[in-house]
C-alpha positions in Angstrom: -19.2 -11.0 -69.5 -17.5 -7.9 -70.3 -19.3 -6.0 -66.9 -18.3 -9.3 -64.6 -15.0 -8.3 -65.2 -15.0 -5.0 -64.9 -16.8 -5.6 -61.8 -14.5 -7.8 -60.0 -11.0 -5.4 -61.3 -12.9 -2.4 -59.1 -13.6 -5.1 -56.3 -9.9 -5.7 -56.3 -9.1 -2.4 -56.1 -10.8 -1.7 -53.5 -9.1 -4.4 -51.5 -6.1 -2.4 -50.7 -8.1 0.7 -49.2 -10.2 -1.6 -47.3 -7.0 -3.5 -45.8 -6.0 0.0 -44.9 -9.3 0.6 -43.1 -9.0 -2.6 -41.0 -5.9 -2.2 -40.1 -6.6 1.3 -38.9 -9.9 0.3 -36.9 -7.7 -2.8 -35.6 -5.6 0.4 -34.0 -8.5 1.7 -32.1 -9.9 -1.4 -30.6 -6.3 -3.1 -29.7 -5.8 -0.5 -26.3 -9.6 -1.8 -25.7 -8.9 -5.3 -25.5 -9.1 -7.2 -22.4 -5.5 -7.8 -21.1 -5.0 -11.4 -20.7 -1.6 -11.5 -17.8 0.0 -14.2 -16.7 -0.7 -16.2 -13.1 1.6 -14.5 -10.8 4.5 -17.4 -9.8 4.1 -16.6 -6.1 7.1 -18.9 -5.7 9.5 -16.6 -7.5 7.8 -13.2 -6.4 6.8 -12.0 -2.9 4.2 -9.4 -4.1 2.3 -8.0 -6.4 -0.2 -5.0 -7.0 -3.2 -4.6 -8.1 -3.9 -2.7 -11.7 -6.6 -1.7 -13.6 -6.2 -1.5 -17.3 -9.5 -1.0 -19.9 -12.1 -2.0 -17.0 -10.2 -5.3 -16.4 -8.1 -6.0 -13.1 -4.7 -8.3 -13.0 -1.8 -8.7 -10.3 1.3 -7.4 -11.6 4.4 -8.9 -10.2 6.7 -6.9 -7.9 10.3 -8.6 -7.9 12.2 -6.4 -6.3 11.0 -5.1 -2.9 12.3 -2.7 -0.1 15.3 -4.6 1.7 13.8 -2.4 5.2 13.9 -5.5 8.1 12.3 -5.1 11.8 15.5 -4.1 13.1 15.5 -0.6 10.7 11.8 0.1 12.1 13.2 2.0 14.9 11.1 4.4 18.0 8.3 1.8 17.5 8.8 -0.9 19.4 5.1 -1.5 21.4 3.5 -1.2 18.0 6.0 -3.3 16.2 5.9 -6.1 18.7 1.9 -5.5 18.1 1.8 -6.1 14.5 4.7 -8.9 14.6 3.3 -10.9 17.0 -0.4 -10.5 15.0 1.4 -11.6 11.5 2.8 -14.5 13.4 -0.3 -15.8 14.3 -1.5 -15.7 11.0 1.8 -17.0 9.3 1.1 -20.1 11.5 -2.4 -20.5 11.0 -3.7 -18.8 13.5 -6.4 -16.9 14.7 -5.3 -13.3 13.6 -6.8 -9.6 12.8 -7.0 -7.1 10.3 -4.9 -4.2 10.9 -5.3 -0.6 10.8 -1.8 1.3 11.8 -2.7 5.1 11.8 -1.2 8.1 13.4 1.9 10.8 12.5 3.2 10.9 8.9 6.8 9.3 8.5 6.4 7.0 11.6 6.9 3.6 10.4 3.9 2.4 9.5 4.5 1.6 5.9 8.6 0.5 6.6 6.8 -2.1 8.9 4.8 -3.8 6.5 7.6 -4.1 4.0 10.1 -5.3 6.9 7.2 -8.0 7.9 7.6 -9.4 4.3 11.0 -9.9 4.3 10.7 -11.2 8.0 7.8 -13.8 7.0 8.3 -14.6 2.9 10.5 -17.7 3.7 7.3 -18.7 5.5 4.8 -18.4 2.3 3.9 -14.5 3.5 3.2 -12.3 0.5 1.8 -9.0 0.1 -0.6 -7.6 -2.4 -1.1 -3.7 -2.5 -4.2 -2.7 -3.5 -4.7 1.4 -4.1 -8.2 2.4 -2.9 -9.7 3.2 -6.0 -9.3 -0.3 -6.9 -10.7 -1.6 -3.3 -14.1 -2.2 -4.8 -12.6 -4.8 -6.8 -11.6 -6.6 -3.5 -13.6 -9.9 -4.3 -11.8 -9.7 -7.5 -8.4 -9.9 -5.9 -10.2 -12.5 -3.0 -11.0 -15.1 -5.6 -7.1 -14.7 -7.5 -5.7 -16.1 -4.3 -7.6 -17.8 -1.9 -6.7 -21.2 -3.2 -2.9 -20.6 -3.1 -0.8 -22.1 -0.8 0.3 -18.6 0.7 -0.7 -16.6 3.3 -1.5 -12.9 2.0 -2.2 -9.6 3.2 -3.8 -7.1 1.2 -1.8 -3.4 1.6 -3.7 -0.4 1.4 -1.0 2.7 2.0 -2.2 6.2 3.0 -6.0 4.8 3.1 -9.0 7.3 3.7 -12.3 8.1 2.4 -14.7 10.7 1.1 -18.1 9.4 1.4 -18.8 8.9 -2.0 -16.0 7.1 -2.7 -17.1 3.4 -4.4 -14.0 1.7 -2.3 -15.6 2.2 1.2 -18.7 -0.1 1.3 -16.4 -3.0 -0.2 -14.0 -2.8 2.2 -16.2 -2.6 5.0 -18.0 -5.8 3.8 -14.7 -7.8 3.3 -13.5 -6.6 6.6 -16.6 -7.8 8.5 -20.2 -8.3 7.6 -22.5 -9.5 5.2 -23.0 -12.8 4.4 -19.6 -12.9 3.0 -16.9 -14.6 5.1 -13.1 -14.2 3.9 -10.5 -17.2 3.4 -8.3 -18.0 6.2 -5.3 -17.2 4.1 -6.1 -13.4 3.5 -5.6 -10.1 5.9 -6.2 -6.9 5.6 -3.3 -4.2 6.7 -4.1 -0.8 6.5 -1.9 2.3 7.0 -4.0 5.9 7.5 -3.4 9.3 8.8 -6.7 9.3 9.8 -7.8 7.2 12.9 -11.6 7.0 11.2 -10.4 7.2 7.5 -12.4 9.8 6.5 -13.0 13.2 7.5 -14.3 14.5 11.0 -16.6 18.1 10.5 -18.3 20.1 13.4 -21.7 19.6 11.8 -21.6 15.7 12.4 -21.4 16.2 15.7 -24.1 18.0 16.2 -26.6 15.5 16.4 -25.4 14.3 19.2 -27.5 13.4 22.7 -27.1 12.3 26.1 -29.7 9.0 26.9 -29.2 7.9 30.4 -25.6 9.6 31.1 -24.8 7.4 27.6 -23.9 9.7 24.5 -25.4 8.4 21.0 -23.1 9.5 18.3 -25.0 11.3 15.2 -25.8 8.9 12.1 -22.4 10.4 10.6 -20.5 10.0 13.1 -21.3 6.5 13.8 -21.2 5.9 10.0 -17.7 7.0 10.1 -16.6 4.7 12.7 -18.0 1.7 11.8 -15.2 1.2 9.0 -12.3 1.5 11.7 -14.1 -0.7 14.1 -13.9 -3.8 12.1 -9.8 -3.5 12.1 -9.6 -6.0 15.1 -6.0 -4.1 15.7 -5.8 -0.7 15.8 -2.0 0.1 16.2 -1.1 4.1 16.4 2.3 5.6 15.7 3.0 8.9 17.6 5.3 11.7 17.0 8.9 10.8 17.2 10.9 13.1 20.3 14.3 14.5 19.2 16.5 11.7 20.6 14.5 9.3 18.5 15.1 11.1 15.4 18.7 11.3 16.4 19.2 7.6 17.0 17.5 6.8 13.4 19.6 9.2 11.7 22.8 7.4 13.2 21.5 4.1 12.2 21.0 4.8 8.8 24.0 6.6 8.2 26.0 3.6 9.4 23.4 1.2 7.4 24.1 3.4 4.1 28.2 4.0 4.9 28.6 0.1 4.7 26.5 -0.4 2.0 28.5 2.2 -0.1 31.4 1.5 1.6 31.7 5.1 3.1 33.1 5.7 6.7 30.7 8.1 8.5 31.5 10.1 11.5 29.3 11.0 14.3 30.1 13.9 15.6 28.6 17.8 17.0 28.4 18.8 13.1 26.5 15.9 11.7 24.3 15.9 14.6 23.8 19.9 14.3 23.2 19.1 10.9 21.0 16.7 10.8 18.6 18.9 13.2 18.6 21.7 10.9 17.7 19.2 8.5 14.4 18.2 10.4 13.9 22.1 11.2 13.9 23.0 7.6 11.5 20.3 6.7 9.2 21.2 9.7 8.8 17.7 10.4 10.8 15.6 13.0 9.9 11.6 11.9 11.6 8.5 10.5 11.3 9.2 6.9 13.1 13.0 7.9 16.2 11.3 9.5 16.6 8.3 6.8 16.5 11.3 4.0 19.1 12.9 6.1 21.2 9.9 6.0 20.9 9.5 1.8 21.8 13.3 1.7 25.0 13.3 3.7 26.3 9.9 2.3 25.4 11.0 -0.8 27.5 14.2 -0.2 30.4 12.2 0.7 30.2 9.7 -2.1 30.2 13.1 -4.2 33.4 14.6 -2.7 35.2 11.5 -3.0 35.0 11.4 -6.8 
């Protein structure tokens, strides 16, 4: 009787250190846990992005959003009457593409896609963004969505490819082939640098030959083109002349001076400014003249104080 007790006392004791011990391996396998998110209310939000956390992928809701509309996408009017009148169609139902907008850095491409959401969301448009080390989790995002009473295109911002990357295959099968067939309410818009999305090298080239006056491509080179060529829409954004650049920097100066409430002057300094601006960046594009714009009314928001 005596050893029963003794016994269960050292049992007890031991309660306490192994409460400690579960409550320490509890520690290490909480971050592990699946994360269980809540249904994005599409009504309320007009996109989302795609994130990975522990192996498991969930759409996590983006309230606010750039405020850019079609009238700030400025220098790009054939491809923004391209794209609008593609996003249309699909907004209505339609018969409509996938898009791939490619070309100069700081060109428009991504301002677009944001102004077409605030263009379109009163007419169910949303927009996903989906970063291409998560592309291969496109079914994934396929199934969370197709039965929604939206129309959605998937984003993928500054896309391209090394060849071992796992994103490429899947997004070549949800663009076009396969037996798998997307929803009507789903497009993909893609933004690149890179009119092929991956890289071009001398050596894939060389297996090039002439059949009949016809060239046939190398394996690699014809590898690398089959991705871009199941964009029905290829849209590309050139380099901006200096005029352009001039006539967005005025237009976001006056955008920014009303919404700050500043009065900005156009005149031979700003302008003289704002293309030493551009020279010291070595680069002459859209983005260059609207960080121009947040520079100098920033400046003058800072003297006034």
């Amino acid at each position: 009787m005596l050893s029963t007790r003794m016994a269960s006392m050292k049992h007890l004791l031991l309660l306490p250190r192994l409460a400690e011990k579960l409550d320490q391996l509890l520690d290490r396998v909480q971050p592990l846990l699946p994360v269980l998110p809540k249904p994005v209310d599409w009504a309320e939000v007009p996109a989302a992005i795609w994130q990975r956390h522990n192996h498991r992928g969930f759409l996590e809701p983006v309230r606010a959003t750039p405020a850019n509309t079609l009238d700030d996408v400025l220098g790009v009017d054939r491809q923004k009457t391209q794209v609008v009148k593609n996003t249309e169609q699909f907004v209505r139902g339609l018969p409509a593409n996938n898009v791939l907008l490619t070309g100069s850095r700081g060109t428009g491409k991504s301002s677009l896609i944001q102004a077409l959401l605030n263009e379109y969301r009163s007419e169910r448009l949303r927009v996903i963004q989906v970063d291409k080390t998560d592309l291969a989790d496109l079914l994934h995002i396929v199934a969370a969505v197709q039965h929604e009473p939206y129309r959605f295109i998937l984003f993928c911002d500054d896309l391209s490819f090394e060849a071992q990357d796992e994103g490429y295959k899947a997004l070549k099968s949800a663009l076009d082939g396969g037996v798998y067939s997307p929803p009507d309410n789903i497009l993909i818009y893609a933004t690149s640098n890179r009119r092929h999305l991956m890289p071009d090298y001398h050596a894939d080239n060389e297996g090039a030959h002439v059949v009949d006056t016809e060239i046939h491509h190398a394996e690699a080179v014809e590898e690398k083109v089959s991705l871009s060529d199941r964009f029905g829409l290829w849209v590309t954004f050139y380099p901006i002349n200096q005029d352009t650049y001039l006539e967005i920097a005025r237009h976001w100066l006056a955008q920014l001076g009303q919404r700050y409430g500043v009065q900005v002057q156009w005149d031979d300094e700003v302008r003289l400014l704002c293309l030493r601006w551009a020279g010291n960046r070595g680069n002459r594009s859209g983005r260059t003249a609207h960080q121009f714009a947040r520079h100098w009314i920033g400046q003058l928001l800072l003297a006034q104080e």
